[in-house]
Structure formats: C-alpha cells, structure tokens
C-alpha positions as CSV (number, residue, x, y, z in Angstrom):
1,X,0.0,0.0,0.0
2,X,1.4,3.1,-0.7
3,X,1.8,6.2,1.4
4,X,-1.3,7.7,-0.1
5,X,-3.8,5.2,0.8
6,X,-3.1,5.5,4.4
7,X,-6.1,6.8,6.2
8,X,-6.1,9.5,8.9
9,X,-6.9,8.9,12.2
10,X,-8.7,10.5,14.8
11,X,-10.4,9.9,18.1
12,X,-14.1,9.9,18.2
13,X,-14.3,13.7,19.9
14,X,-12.9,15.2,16.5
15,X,-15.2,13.5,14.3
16,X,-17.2,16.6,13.1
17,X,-21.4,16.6,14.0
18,X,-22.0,16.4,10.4
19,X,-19.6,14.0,9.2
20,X,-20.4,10.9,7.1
21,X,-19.9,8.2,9.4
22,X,-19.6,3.9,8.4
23,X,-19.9,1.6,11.6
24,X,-18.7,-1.8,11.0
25,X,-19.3,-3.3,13.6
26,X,-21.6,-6.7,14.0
27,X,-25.6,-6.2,14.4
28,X,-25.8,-7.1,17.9
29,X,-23.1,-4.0,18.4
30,X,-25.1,-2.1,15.9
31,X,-28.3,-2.5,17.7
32,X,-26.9,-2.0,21.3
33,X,-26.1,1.4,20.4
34,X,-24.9,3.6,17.0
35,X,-24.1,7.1,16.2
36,X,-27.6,8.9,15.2
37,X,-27.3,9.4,11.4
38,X,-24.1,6.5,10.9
39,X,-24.4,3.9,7.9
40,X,-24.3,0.4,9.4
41,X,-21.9,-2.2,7.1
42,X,-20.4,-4.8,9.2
43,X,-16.9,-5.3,8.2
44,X,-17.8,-8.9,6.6
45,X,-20.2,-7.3,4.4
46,X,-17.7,-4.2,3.1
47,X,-16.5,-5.9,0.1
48,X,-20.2,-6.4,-1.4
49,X,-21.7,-3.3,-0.2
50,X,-19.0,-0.2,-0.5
51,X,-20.8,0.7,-3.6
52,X,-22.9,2.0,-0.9
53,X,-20.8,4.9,0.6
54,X,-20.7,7.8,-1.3
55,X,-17.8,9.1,-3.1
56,X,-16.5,12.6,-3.0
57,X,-16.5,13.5,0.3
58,X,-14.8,12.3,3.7
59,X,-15.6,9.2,5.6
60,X,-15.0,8.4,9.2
61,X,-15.3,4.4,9.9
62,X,-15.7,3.5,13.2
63,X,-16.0,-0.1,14.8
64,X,-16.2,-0.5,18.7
65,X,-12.3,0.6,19.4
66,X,-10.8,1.0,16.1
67,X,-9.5,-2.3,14.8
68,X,-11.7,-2.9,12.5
69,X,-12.3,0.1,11.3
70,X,-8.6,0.4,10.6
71,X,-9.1,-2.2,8.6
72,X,-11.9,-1.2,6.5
73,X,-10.4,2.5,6.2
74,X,-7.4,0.9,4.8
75,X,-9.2,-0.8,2.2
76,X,-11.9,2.1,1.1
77,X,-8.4,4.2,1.1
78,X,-6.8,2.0,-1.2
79,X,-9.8,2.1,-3.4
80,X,-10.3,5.9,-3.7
81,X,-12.0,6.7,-0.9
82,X,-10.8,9.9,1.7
83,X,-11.3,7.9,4.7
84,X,-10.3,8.5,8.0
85,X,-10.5,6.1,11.1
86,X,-11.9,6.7,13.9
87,X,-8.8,5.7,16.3
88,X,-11.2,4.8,19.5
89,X,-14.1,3.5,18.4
90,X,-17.4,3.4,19.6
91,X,-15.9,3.1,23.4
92,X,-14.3,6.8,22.6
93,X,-17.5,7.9,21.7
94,X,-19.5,6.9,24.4
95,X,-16.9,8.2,26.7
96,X,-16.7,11.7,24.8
97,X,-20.3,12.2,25.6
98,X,-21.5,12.0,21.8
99,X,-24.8,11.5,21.2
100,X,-26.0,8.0,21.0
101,X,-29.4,5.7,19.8
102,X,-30.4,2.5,19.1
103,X,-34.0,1.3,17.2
104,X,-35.6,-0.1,20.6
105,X,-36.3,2.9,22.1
106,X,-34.0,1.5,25.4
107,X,-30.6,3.1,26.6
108,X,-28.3,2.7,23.9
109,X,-24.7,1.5,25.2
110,X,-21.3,-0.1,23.3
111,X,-21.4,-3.8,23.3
C-alpha cells in the first residue's frame, strides 16, 4: 500500500457533528447502540456493499475501538476513498459524551 492510501486517524471527539460516518461493527453491536445518522456495514459485508458509501467527500469508519475500522479505512483508502479512522471507536465515543441511539427505544450503550 502506498503512502497515499493510508487513512487519517482520529479519536471519536474530532469526528465533526456532520460528518459521514460507516460503523462496521456486528448487528448485535449495531443494535446496542450507534451514532444517530451512521451507515451500518459490518466489516464482513464491506467488500459487497461499498458501492454504498458515497464518493467525493470524507468518511470516518468506526468499529467498537478501532480495529476494525482500521481495517476497513485501509481498504476504502486503497480504493479511492478519503477515509479516516476513527482511532477509538465506539468506546471513545461513548466516553466523549456523543450522542447515541439505538431502534428499541432503550438506553443505547457499546457492546
């Protein structure tokens, strides 16, 4: 991979309010609790469904505490994509106080 296609990185607290946002994480992780607004594409599924992030602008990927998000940023970077990672996951934003909600109407939270 060249220099290029490596992604940014930054924590969770720096990821701006309107910012398109990719959680890969697994459905059960997805369900527990997401950023309001994120696109949900578990990780396993990134290789049939990128077609579905938009090109042209910045995405932040974000995963429970940034593995796999690394991953998938390296990958949408090496494609084209202007990706950054979101260094601390899901676990950085919960701790950074950012907003947080889930479809079941309970308290979302990071599993």
């Amino acid at each position: 991979m060249t220099e290029q296609a490596r992604p940014q990185q930054v924590p969770a607290a720096e990821v701006p309010a309107d910012a398109l946002l990719v959680d890969v994480r697994e459905p059960d992780e997805w369900t527990a609790g997401h950023a309001p607004g994120a696109v949900h594409i578990p990780l396993g599924q990134l290789g049939a469904r990128y077609t579905e992030i938009p090109q042209g602008g910045r995405v932040y990927v974000i995963c429970r505490a940034g593995s796999r998000s690394a991953q998938a940023a390296h990958a949408l970077a090496g494609a084209g994509w202007d990706v950054v990672n979101v260094s601390d996951g899901m676990n950085g934003w919960a701790a950074a106080g950012r907003p947080m909600t889930n479809e079941s109407g309970t308290t979302p939270y990071v599993a």
